[in-house]
Structure formats: C-alpha cells, structure tokens
N, C-alpha and C positions, 0 to 999 in steps of 0.2 A: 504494500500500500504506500502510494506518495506522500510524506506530509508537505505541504506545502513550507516556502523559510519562513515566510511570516510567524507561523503556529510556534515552529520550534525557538525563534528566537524568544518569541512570549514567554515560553515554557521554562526554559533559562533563566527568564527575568526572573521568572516566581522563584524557580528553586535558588538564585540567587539572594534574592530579599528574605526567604527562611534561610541561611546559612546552608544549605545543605550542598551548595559546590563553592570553592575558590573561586575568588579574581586571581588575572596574572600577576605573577609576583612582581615588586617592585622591582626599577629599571636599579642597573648596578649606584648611579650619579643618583640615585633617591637613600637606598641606600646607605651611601658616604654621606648621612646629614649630619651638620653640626656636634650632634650627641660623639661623636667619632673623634673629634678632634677640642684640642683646647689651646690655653694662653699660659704662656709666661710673661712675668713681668720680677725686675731686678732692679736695683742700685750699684752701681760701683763707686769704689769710694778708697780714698788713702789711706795708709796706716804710716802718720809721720811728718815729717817738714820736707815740703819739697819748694827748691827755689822759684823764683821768681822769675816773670816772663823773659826770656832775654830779649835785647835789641838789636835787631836786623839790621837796622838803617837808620841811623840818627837822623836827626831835622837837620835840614840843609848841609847832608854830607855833600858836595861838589863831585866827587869822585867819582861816583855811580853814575851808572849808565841812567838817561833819563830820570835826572835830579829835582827838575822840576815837578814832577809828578810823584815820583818814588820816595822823593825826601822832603816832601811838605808836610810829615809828623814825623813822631818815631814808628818807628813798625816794628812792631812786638811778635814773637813766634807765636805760632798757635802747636806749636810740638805737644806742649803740655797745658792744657788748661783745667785748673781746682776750683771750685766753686767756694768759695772764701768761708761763706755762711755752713756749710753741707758736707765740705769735704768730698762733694762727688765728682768724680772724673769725665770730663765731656771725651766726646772723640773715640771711645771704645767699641772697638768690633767684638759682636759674639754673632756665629752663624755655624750653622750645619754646614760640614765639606758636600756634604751630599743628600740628597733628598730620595727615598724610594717611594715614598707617597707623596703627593698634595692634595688640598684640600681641591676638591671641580670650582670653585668658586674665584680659584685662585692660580690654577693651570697659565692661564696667559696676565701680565698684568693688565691692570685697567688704565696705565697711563704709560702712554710707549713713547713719551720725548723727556729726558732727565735734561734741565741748564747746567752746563759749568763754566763760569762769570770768570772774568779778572776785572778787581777792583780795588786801584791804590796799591796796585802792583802784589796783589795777592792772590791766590786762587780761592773763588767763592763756591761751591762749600771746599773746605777745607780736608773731608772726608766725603766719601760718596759712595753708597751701594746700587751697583747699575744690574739688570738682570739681562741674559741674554738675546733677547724679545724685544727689548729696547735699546734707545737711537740716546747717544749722547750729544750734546747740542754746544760747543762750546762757539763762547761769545768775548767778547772783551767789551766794557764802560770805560777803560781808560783809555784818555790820548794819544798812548805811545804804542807802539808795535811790541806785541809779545812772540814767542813761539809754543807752541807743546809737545812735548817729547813724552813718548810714553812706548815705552821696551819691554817685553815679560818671553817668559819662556815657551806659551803655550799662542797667545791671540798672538798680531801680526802686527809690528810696530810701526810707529808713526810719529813723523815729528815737523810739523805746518806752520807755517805763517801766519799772524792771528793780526791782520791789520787795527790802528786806533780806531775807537769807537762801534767794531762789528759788532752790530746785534743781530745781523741775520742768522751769523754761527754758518758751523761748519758741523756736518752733521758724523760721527763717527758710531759703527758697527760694531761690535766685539761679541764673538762668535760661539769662543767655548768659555766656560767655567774656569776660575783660575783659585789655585792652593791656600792664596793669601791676599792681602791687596798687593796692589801696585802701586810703584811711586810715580807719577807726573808731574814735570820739571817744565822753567823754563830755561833755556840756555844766555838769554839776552839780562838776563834776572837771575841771578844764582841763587836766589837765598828763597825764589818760588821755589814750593813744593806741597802737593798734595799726593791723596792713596785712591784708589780706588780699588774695591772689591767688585770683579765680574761671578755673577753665579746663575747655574740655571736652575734655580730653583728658589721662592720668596721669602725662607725661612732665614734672615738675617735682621740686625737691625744695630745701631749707633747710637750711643748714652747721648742723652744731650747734655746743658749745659751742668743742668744736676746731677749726672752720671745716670740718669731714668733711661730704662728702656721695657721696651714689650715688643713679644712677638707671637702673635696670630695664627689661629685655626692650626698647630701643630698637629699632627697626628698624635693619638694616644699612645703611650707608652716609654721606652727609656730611650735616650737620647745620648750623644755626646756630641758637645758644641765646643767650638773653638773659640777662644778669648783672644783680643791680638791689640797691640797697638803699638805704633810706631817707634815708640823711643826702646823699650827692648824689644819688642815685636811681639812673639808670641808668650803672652801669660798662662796661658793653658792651653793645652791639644785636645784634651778628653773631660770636660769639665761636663760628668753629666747629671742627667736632668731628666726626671719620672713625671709626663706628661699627662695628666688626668683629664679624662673624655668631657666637656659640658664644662668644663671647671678654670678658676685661675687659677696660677700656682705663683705664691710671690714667695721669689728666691731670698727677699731682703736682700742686707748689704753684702755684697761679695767683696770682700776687704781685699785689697793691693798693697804690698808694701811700699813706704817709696822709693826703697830702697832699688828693688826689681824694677821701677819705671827710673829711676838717674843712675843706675848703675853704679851708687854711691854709698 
C-alpha cells in the first residue's frame, strides 16, 4: 500500500512531539558551545626595585639623526615599564606555542588590519600580537623618514622605506606562526625597537599598563603557556594553567623577580 509523504511526515511530527523518536543530533560547531571553553585572567607584577626608565635621546641632542623631531623631549625606553602604584609589569607576553582546539567563534579573527605607528621616533605599540589571518599596517605621524627591519627564522624578512607622514601604510603578510616575538628595528633610529608575536592561533594576550591580562574562550582543561619579555626574554616555557569549562580562573599575581627582568 502507498502512503502518501504528506501522511508520513505528519506521522513523525506526532511521534516527535510525544518523545518517542530523536531529532538529529547537534551539528559538531553547536556542540563546541561556550560551556567547553573558559577564561583566564592574571597580574604580573615585581618582586623588588627595579631602575628607572632610561634615556634614549636627551632634549636637543644635535647629534642624532633627525634632531629636530627625535630630540624635542627626552625619550624614555619602554624596555621596562612598572606601574609605580601596583607594581604591575606592562608589556608581558603569555601565549600558547600552539593551539589544537579553538573556540568556532574565534577560528578567523574579527579584525584582519593591526596599525603599527611611528610616533616621536618610537614605534606605537611598543609590543604587538599579530595573528596569521591578519595584515599589519605600518604607518608613520612623524616628519622624518623611518625604515623597518624585521628578520626571524621562520616568516620572510623585510626591511622598507616608511616615508614622513604615511598614513596610508604599507601593508605587511606574515605567514606562519613564530617561537617567540620578534624584534622590529629601525636602522635610521637605532634606539627604535619593538617585538612582535606572529601566531596562528588567538590564545595570546599582553599585560597592560597594570601588568592585567585575560584571555578568552580557552579550551577546557590543562595548558602550558609561555611567559616572555624582552629584557631576559623568556620567564617561563611551561607555566601551566587548568582551564575550567563556563568559568574564570584568576591566576592572581604571578610574581617576577627583578632580578630575572635586569639581570641584576
């Protein structure tokens, strides 16, 4: 005997609405909701006296290239900067070398153009976490011709011409994932310098001026993140961290000597 689809579909509906058969199972991306993954959040912060900013370039050194521009204040290092009040360390990388999960929400970023400024002959941010998916955009506000140099073992190096006042920028690639940051120079300006971390994957982030950071939609469970910063480099390889599913997890202060950051 025929039944017609109409009948059968009906027929489904009903035993549907009494429980008595499944829907299809969720898609794999329903799934991976939220409940899957969680947050961390930390402080970094000193343990001790650490010196004072040093001086790059005195007010009206003559001798520097581009004096007018370069030496109408002092200019202070941003190597190490302490929150006076807090004792928190700005400038701090902690990130996963590598990612086996991410969260669907977070697969591609949401903003695929990063700025990297020269302004008063410094490079703005001073630190940068760029993701492989994205386009770095370097620009220059100062008057004078910069260059930037940027060399690593793995991406492909590069080192341009950055005319006075570019804001159109100059848009730069970086392909794979790298170990550690990089340092970005300028060669016209010796005493520019900045780092950038390239990774492909979103699990990184940078203390600010409080030494505060967080970092998002982690996957649940244990972790080991890398600690790094410039002046010794790496403060920890394996620093890990038990991710709880729905939840934050504050690391509190993760103390530094200052020892370890002046090698002193």
């Amino acid at each position: 005997m025929h039944v017609p689809r109409v009948v059968l579909a009906m027929f489904f509906a009903i035993l549907l609405a009494w429980g008595l058969v499944r829907s299809e199972p969720k898609s794999r991306a329903a799934d991976e909701s939220d409940g899957a993954f969680g947050t961390i959040m930390g402080q970094f912060v000193v343990d001790g006296m650490v010196p004072p900013q040093r001086v790059l370039v005195a007010k009206g050194d003559a001798k520097i290239n581009d004096a007018a521009i370069c030496a109408a204040a002092d200019l202070l290092s941003d190597e190490l900067l302490v929150d006076a009040e807090t004792g928190g360390i700005a400038n701090v990388f902690i990130y996963l070398p590598k990612a086996a999960k991410i969260a669907p929400k977070l697969k591609s970023s949401p903003v695929k153009e990063v700025e990297f400024d020269q302004k008063g002959c410094r490079f703005i941010p001073h630190v940068l976490f760029v993701r492989t998916d994205q386009t770095v955009v370097v620009k220059s506000a100062d008057g004078c011709s910069h260059n930037t140099k940027f060399a690593s073992t793995r991406n492909d190096p590069f080192n341009f011409s950055v005319p006075g006042n570019e804001r159109k920028g100059t848009p730069v690639k970086l392909k794979l994932a790298e170990k550690q940051p990089v340092p970005v120079e300028c060669s016209i300006h010796n005493w520019m310098r900045a780092h950038w971390l390239i990774l492909d994957h979103p699990y990184a982030a940078i203390s600010d001026p409080q030494g505060q950071f967080t970092i998002t939609d982690l996957p649940a469970g244990e972790h080991q993140f890398t600690i790094w910063h410039e002046m010794p480099g790496y403060v920890d390889r394996t620093y890990k961290v038990t991710v709880k599913a729905g939840q934050v997890v504050d690391l509190g202060k993760i103390v530094i000597p200052a020892a370890k950051l002046t090698g002193k």
